[in-house]
N, CA, C and O atoms as a DFTB+ gen file, in Angstrom:
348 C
 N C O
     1  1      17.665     -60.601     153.573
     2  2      17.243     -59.548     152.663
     3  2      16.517     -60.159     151.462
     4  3      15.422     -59.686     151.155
     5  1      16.977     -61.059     150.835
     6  2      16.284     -61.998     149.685
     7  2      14.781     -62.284     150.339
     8  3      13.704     -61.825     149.961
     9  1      15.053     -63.180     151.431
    10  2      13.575     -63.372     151.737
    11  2      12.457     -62.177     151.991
    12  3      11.269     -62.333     151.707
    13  1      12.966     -61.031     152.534
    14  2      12.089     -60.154     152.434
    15  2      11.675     -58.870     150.925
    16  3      11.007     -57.846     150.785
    17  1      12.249     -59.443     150.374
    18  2      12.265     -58.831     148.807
    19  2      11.181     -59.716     148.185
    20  3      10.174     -59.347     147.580
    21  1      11.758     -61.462     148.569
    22  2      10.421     -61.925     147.818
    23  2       9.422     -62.330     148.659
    24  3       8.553     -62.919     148.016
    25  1       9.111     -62.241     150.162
    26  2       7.770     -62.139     150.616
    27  2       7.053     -60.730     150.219
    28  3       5.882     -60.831     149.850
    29  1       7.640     -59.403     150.255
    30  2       6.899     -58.179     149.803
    31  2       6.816     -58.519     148.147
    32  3       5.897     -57.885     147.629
    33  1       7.517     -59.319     147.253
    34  2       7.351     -59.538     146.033
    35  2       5.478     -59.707     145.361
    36  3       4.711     -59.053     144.655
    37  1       5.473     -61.356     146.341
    38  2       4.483     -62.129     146.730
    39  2       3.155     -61.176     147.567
    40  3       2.037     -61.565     147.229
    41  1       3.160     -60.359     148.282
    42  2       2.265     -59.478     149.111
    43  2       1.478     -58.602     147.804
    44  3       0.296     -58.458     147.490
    45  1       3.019     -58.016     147.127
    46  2       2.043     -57.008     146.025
    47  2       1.488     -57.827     144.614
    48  3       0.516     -57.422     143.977
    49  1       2.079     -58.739     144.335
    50  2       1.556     -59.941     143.723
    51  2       0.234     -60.201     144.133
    52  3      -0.547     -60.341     143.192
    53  1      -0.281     -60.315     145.348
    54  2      -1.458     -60.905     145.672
    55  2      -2.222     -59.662     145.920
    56  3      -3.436     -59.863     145.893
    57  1      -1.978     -58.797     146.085
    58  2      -2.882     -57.376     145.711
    59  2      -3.159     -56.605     144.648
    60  3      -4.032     -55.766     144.426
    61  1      -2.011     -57.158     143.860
    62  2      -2.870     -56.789     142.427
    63  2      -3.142     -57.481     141.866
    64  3      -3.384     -57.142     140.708
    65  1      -3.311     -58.913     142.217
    66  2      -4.497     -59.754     141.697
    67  2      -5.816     -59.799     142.400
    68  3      -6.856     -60.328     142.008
    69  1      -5.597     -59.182     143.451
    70  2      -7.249     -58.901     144.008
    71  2      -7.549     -57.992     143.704
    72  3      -8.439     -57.494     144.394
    73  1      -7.034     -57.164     142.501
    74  2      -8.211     -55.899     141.950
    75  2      -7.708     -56.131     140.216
    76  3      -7.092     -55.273     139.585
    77  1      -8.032     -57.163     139.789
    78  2      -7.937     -57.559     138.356
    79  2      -7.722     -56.346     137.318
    80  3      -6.822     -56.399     136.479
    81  1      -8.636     -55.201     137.427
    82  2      -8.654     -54.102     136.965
    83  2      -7.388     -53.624     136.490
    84  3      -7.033     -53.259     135.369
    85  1      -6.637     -53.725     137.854
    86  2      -5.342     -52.627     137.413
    87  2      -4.070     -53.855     136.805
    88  3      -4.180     -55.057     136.560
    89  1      -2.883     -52.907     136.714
    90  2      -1.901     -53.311     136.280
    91  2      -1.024     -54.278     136.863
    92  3      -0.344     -54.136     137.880
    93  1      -1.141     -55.630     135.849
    94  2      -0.672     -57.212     136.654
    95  2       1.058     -57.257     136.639
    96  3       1.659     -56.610     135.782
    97  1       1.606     -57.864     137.395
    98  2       3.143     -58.439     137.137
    99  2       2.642     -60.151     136.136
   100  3       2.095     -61.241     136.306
   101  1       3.419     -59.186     134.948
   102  2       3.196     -60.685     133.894
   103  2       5.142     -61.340     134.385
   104  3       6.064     -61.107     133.604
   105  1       5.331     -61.940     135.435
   106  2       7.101     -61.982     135.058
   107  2       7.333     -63.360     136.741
   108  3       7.125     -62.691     137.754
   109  1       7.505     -64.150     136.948
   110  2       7.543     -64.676     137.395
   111  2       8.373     -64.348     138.895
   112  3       9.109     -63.362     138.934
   113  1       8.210     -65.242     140.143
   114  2       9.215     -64.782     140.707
   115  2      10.452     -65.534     140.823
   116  3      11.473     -65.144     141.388
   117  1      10.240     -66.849     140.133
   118  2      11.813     -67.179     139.761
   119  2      12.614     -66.624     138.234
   120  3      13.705     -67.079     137.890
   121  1      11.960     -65.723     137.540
   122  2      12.639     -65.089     136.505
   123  2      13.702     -63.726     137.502
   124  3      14.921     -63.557     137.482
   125  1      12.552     -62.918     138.327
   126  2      13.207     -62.204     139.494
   127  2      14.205     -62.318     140.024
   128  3      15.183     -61.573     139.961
   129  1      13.991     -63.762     140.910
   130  2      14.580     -63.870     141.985
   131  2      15.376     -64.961     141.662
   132  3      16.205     -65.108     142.560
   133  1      15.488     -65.709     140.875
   134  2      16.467     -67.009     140.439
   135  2      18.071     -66.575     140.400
   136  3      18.801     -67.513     140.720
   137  1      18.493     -65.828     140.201
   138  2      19.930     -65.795     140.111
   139  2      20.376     -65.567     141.461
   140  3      21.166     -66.297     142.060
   141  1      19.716     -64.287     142.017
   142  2      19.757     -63.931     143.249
   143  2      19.785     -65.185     144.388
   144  3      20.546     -65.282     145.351
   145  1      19.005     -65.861     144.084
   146  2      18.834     -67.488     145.056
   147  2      19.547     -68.465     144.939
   148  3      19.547     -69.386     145.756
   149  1      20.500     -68.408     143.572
   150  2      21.776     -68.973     143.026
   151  2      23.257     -67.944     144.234
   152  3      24.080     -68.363     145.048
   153  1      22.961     -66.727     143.788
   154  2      24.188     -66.130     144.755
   155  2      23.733     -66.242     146.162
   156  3      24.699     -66.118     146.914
   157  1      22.683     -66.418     146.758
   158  2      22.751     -66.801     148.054
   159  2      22.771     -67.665     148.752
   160  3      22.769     -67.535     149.976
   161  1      22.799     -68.822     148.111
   162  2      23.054     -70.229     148.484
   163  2      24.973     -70.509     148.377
   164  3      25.678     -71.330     148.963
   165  1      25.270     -69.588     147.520
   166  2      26.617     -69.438     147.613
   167  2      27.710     -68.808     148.878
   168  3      28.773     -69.040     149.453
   169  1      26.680     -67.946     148.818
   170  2      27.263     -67.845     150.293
   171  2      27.186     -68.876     151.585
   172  3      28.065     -69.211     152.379
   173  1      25.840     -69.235     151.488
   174  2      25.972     -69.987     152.815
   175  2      27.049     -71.329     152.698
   176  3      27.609     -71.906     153.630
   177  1      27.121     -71.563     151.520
   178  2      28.607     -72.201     151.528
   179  2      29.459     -71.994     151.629
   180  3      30.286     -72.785     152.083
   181  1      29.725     -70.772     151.243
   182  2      31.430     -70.060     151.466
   183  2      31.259     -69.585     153.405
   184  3      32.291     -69.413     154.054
   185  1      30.095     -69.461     153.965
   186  2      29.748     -69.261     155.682
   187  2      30.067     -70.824     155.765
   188  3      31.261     -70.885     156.058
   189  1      29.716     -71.702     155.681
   190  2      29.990     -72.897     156.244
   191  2      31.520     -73.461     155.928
   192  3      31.928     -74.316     156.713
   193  1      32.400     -73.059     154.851
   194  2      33.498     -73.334     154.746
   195  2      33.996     -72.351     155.785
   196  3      34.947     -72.641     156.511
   197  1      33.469     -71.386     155.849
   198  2      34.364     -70.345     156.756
   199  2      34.159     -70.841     158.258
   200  3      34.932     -70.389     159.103
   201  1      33.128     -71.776     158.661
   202  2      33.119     -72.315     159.664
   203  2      34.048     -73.601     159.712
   204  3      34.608     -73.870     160.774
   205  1      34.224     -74.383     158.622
   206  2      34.980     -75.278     159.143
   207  2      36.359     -75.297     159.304
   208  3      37.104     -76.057     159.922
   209  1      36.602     -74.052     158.449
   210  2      37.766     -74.029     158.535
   211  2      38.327     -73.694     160.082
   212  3      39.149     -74.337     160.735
   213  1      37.571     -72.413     160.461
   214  2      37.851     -72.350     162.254
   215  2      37.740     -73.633     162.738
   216  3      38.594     -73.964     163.560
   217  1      36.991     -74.350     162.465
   218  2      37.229     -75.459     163.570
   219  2      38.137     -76.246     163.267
   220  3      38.396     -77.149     164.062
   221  1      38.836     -76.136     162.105
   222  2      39.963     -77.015     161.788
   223  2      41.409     -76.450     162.636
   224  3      42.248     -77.108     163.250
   225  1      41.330     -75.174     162.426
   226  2      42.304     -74.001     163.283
   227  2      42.493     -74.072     163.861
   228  3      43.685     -74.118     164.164
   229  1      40.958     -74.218     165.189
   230  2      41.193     -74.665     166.515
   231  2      41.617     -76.034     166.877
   232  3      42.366     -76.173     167.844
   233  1      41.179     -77.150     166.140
   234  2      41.745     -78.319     166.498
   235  2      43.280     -78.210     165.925
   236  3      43.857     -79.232     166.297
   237  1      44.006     -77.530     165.307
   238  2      45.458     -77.528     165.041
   239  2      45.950     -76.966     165.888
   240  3      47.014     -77.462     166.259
   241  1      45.502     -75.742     166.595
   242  2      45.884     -75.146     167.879
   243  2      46.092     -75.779     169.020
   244  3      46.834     -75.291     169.873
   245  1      45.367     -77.144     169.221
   246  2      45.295     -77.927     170.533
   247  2      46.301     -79.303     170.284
   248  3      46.433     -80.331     170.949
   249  1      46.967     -78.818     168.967
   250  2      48.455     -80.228     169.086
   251  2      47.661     -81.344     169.898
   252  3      47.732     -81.513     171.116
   253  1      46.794     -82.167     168.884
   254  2      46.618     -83.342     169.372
   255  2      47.118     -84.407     168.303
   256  3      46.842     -84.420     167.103
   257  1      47.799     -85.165     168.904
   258  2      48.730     -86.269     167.993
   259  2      48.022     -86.112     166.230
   260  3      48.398     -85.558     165.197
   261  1      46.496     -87.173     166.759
   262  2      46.252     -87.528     165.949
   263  2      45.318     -87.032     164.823
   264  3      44.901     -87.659     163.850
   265  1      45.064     -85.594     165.238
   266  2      44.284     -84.760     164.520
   267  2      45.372     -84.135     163.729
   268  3      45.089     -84.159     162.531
   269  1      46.589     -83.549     163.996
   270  2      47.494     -82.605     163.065
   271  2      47.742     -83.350     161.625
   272  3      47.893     -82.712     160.583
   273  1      47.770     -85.023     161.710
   274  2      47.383     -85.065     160.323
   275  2      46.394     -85.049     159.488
   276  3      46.511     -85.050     158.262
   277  1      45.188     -85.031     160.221
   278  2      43.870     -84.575     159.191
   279  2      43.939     -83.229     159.429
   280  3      43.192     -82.640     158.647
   281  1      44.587     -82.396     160.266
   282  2      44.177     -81.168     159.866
   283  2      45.285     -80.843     158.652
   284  3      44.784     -80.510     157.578
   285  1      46.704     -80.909     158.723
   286  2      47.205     -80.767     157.495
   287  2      47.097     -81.227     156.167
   288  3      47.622     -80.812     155.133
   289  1      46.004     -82.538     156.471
   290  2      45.345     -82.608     155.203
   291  2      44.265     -81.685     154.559
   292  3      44.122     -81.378     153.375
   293  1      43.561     -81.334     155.633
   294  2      42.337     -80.316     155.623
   295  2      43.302     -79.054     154.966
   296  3      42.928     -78.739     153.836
   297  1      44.124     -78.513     155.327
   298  2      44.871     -77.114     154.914
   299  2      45.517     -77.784     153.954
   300  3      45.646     -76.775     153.260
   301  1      46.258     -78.969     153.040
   302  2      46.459     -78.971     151.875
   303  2      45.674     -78.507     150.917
   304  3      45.966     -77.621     150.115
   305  1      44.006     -79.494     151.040
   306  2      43.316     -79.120     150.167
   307  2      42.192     -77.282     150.587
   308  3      41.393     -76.522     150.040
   309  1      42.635     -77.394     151.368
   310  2      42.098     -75.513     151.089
   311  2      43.126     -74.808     150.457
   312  3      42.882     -73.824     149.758
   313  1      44.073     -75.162     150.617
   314  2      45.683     -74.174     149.592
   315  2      44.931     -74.650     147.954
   316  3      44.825     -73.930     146.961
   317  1      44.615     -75.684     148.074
   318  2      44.302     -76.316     146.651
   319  2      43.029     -75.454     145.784
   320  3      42.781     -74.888     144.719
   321  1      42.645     -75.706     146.673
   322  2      41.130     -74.479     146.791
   323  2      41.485     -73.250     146.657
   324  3      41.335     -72.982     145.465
   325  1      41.960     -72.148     147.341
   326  2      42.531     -71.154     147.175
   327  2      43.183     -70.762     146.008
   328  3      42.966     -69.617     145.610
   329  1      44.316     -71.845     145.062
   330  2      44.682     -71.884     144.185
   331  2      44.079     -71.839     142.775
   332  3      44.582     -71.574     141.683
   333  1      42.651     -72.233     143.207
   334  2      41.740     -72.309     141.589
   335  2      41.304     -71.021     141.238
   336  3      41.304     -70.099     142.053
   337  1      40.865     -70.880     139.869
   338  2      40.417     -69.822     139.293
   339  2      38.902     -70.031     138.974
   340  3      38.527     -70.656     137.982
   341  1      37.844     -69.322     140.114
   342  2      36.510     -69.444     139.745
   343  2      36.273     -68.252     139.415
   344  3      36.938     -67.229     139.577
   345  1      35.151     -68.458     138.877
   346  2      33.875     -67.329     138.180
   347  2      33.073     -66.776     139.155
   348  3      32.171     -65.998     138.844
């Protein structure tokens, strides 16, 4: 959705600079779109934690000797994680 907000951003950007005449966007598109590109990069981190964590799940599910202690290390520090207070 971001990307198509700022490719149509960019489209009418470049059409109303091909008729100078009318009324310009004086405002950048990282004044726009900068925070927005801050919260969506956030997600794809909180998607990739949410991926590893399944795969940590599944390798705890398959009781293999020597994985249950990196995975209970892995689930210490997500309790640890879980435990903080972010913004």
């Amino acid at each position: 959705l971001n990307e198509a907000y700022q490719a149509q951003f960019r489209r009418t950007k470049a059409d109303l600079e091909a008729n100078p005449r009318g009324r310009q966007f004086d405002m950048s598109e990282a004044q726009v779109f900068g925070e927005l590109d801050v919260f969506c990069r956030r997600l794809l981190k909180l998607l990739d934690l949410f991926s590893t964590v399944h795969q940590f799940r599944r390798l705890q599910a398959e009781r293999i000797d020597v994985m249950l202690e990196l995975c209970a290390a892995f689930f210490a520090l997500l309790d640890e994680l879980r435990g903080r207070r972010l913004d």
